[in-house]
C-alpha positions in Angstrom: 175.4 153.0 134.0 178.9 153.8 133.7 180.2 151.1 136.2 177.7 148.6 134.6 179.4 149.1 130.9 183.0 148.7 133.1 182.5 145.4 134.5 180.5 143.9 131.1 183.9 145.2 129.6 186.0 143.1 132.0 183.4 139.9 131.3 181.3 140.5 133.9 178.0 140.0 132.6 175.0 140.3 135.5 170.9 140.3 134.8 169.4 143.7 135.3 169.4 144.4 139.7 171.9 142.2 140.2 174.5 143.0 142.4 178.3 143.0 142.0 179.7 140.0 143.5 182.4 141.2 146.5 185.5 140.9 144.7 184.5 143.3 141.6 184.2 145.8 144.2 188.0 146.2 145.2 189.8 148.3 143.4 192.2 147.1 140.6 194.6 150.1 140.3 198.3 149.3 141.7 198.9 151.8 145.1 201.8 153.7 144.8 205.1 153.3 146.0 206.1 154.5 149.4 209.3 154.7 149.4 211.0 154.5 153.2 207.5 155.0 154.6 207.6 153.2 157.7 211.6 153.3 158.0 211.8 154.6 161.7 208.6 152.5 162.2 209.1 150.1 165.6 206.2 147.2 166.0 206.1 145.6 169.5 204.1 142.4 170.1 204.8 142.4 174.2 202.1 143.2 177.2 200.7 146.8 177.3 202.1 147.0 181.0 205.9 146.2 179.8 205.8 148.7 176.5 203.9 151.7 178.1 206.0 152.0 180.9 208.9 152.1 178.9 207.9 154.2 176.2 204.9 155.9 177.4 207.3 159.3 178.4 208.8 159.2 174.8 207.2 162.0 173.3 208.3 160.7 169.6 205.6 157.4 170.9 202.3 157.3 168.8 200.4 154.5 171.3 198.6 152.2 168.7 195.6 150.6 170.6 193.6 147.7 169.8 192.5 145.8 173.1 189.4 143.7 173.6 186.4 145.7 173.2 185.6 146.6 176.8 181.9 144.9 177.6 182.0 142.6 174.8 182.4 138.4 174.4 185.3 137.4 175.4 185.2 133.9 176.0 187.5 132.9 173.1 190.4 134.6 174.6 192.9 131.9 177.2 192.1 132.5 180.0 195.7 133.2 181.4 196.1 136.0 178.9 192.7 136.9 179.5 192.6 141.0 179.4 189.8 141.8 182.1 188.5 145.1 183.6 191.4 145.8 185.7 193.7 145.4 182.7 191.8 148.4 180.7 191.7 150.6 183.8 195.1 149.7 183.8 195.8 150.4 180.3 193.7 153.5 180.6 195.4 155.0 183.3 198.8 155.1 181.5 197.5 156.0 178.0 198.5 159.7 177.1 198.4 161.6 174.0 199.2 160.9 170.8 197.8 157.8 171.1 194.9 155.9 168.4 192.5 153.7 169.8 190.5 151.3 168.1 187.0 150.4 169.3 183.8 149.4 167.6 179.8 150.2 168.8 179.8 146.5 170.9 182.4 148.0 173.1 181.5 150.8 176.2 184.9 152.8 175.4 182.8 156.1 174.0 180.7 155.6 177.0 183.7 155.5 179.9 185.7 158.3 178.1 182.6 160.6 178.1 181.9 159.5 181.8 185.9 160.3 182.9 185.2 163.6 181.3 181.9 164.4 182.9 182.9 163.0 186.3 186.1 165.2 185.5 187.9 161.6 186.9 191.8 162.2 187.5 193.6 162.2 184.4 190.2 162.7 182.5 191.9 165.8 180.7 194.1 163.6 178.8 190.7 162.8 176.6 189.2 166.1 176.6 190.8 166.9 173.1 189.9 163.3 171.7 188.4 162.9 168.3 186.6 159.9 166.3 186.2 158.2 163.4 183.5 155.2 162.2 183.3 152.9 159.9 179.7 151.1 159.4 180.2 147.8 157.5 178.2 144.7 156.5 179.0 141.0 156.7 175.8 140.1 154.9 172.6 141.6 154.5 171.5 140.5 158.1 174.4 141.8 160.1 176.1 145.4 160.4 178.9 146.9 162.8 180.6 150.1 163.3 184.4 150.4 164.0 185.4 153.3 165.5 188.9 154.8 165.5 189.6 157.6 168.7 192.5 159.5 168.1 194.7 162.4 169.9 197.5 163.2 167.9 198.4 166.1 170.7 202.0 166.9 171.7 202.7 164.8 168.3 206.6 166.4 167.8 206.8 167.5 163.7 
C-alpha cells in the first residue's frame, strides 16, 4: 500500500500486519506560518469568579472553558483549590455566549445543559443555540475516551 512503500522509503521496515509504531503517525510536513495570529490574543491564569465578572459583559470576550469534568475523580486536585459543585453552578450561571467549553463522555455537562433546556431553568436560553464537537481516542488497545468541545460562537462581533 501506498503508506506502506512511504515509511519502507524513510527506513521503516515492519513484517506484514504490523502496525505503525505512534510516532510514524504524526505528520512530518512544517505548518505554516501565522503571521500576527494571536496578536490581540489575552491568556489569563486567575479564578473563573475574578475573570468572568470582569470580562464576561465584553462582547469582544470568547470564554475559553476547561474545568474539572463535572461527576468525574477528582481526588488529585488540593483540596483548597478544589472546584466542587457549587463552583460549576457558579461558573454556569455567569457563562454567556461566545463561549467554548471543553468536556469529555466521563463528565455529566451534555446531561445538565440538556436538563436546563428541558426544565427551561433561568438562563437556560443561553445554551439553546449550543453546538458540539468529539473526539474518540485511544490510549492503548484496552482504553478509549471521547472529548467533547461545546461551543456558541453567538453575538461573536466580526
Amino acid at each position: 500500500d501506498q503508506n506502506e512503500h512511504h515509511h519502507e522509503e524513510r527506513g521503516f521496515q515492519r513484517e506484514p500486519g504490523q502496525k505503525r509504531p505512534f510516532y510514524h503517525r504524526l505528520p512530518r510536513n512544517n505548518y505554516g506560518v501565522a503571521t500576527d495570529y494571536l496578536e490581540s490574543l489575552e491568556v489569563f491564569h486567575e479564578d473563573f469568579k475574578t475573570l468572568i465578572i470582569r470580562y464576561a459583559e465584553n462582547p469582544n470576550t470568547v470564554l475559553v472553558l476547561d474545568p474539572p469534568y463535572l461527576c468525574t475523580d477528582c481526588s488529585y486536585y488540593d483540596k483548597d483549590t478544589y472546584f466542587d459543585l457549587i463552583d460549576f453552578i457558579t461558573l454556569m450561571s455567569a457563562v454567556r455566549p461566545p463561549f467554548v467549553f471543553f468536556s469529555s463522555d466521563r463528565s455529566e455537562f451534555k446531561r445538565y445543559i440538556d436538563y436546563l433546556i428541558d426544565k427551561k431553568t433561568p438562563g437556560y436560553e443561553k445554551f439553546t443555540s449550543i453546538q458540539s464537537l468529539s473526539r474518540t481516542g485511544t490510549r492503548n488497545k484496552y482504553y478509549q475516551y471521547t472529548d467533547n468541545m461545546f461551543y456558541d460562537f453567538r453575538y461573536l462581533q466580526e
